[in-house]
C-alpha positions, 0 to 999 in steps of 0.5 A, spaced: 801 525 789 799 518 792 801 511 790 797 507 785 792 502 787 795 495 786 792 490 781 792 484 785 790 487 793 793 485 798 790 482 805 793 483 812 794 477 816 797 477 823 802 470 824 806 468 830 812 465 829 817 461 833 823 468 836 828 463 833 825 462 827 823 469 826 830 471 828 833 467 823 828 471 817 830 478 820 838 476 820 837 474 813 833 479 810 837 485 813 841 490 810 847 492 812 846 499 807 840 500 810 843 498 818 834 494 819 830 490 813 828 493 808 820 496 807 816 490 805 822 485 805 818 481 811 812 480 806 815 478 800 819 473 804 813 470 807 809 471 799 815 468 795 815 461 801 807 460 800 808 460 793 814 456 793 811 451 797 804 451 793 809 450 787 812 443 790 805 441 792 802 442 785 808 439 783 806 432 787 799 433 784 801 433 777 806 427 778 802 423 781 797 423 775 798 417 771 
């Protein structure tokens, strides 16, 4: 049976990050239960950073506001 289709569709994107920068990530998301990281650990990383970073800049834009 296949999976369902997602309610928000996804988009691929193709980055280049720095190798230390990119190590770093891998060393925090592995898993040693699973001994690699896990599936989609990379992509819900990436999504939770640009959330987070539009969060903080919606919060400078609503302080800003007199």
């Amino acid at each position: 049976m296949p999976r369902p289709r997602s309610i928000i569709p996804r988009r691929q994107y193709n980055v280049k990050i720095p190798d230390d920068l990119y190590a770093r990530v891998l060393a925090h998301l592995w898993s040693p239960a699973e001994n690699c990281v896990p599936y989609g650990a990379f992509s819900e990383f990436v999504n939770d950073c640009i959330r987070d970073k539009f969060r903080r800049l919606d919060e400078v834009k609503t302080d800003a506001i007199p």
